[in-house]
C-alpha positions as CSV (number, residue, x, y, z in Angstrom):
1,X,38.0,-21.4,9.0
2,X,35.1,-23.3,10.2
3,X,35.6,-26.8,11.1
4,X,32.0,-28.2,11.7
5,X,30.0,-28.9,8.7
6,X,26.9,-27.0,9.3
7,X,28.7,-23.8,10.1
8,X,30.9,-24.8,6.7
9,X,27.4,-24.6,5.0
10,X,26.1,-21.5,7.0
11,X,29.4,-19.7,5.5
12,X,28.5,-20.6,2.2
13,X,24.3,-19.5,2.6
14,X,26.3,-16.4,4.2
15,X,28.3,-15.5,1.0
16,X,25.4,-16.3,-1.4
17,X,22.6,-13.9,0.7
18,X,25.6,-11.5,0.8
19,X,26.2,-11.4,-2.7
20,X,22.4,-11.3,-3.8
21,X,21.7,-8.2,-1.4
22,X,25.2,-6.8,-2.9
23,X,23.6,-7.2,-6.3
24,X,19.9,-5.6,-5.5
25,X,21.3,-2.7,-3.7
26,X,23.3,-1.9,-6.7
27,X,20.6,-2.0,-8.8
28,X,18.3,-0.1,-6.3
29,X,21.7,2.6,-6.4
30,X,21.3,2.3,-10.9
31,X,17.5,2.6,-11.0
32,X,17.7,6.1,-8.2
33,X,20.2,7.3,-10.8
34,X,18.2,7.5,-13.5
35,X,15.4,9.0,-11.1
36,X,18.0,11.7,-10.4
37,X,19.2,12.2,-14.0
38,X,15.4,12.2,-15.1
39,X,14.5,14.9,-12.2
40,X,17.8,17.1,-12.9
41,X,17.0,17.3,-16.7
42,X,13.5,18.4,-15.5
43,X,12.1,15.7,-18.0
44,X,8.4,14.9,-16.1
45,X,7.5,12.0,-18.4
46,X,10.3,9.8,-17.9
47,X,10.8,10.7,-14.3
48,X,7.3,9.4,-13.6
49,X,8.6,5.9,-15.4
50,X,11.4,6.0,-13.1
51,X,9.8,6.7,-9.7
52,X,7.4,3.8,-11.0
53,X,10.2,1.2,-11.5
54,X,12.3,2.8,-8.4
55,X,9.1,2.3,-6.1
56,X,8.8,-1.2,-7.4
57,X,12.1,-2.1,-7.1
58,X,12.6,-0.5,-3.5
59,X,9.5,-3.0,-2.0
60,X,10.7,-5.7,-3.6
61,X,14.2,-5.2,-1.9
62,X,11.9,-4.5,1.3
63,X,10.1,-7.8,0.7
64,X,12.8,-9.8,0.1
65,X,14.8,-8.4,4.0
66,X,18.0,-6.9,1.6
67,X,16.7,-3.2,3.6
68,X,14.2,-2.0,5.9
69,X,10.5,-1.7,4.7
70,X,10.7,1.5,6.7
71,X,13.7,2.6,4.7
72,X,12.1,1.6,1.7
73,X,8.5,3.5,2.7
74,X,10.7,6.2,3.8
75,X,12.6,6.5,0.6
76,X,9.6,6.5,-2.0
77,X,7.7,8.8,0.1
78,X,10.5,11.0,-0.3
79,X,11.3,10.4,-4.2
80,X,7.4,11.1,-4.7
81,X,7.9,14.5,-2.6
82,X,10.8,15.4,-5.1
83,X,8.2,14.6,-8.1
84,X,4.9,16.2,-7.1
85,X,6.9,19.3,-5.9
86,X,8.9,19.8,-9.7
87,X,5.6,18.6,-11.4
88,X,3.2,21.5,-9.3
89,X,6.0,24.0,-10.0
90,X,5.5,23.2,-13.7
């Protein structure tokens, strides 16, 4: 345990910025889930909501530092591949 006060306080900014990026990523995990469900029950029109609100959700994580923008970028470009490809084979 820390004895000096401002790595006291840098523990506790630690375990707050911890728990927030523990909270988006599950989130980003819930919203890809329902990209996936959407996809595997071939339903176009609410798989195009999803990869809307996963997109957002994935540069706002990006934004915010919680994971890469490169990640991100790297993920929706992949999730929009997925899409296109089911919606031309439609």
């Amino acid at each position: 345990m820390a004895n000096i006060k401002s790595a006291k306080k840098r523990i506790r900014v630690i375990d707050k910025k911890t728990a927030r990026n523990r909270r988006v990523k599950n989130h980003l995990k819930a919203v890809l889930k329902a990209f996936e469900a959407a996809m595997a029950e071939a339903n176009l029109e609410v798989a195009a909501e999803k990869l809307h609100l996963a997109e957002k959700k994935l540069m706002q994580a990006a934004a915010k530092g919680t994971i890469s923008k490169q990640a991100a970028s790297r993920k929706v470009s992949r999730l929009t591949k997925r899409f296109n490809a089911a919606k031309a084979a439609k």
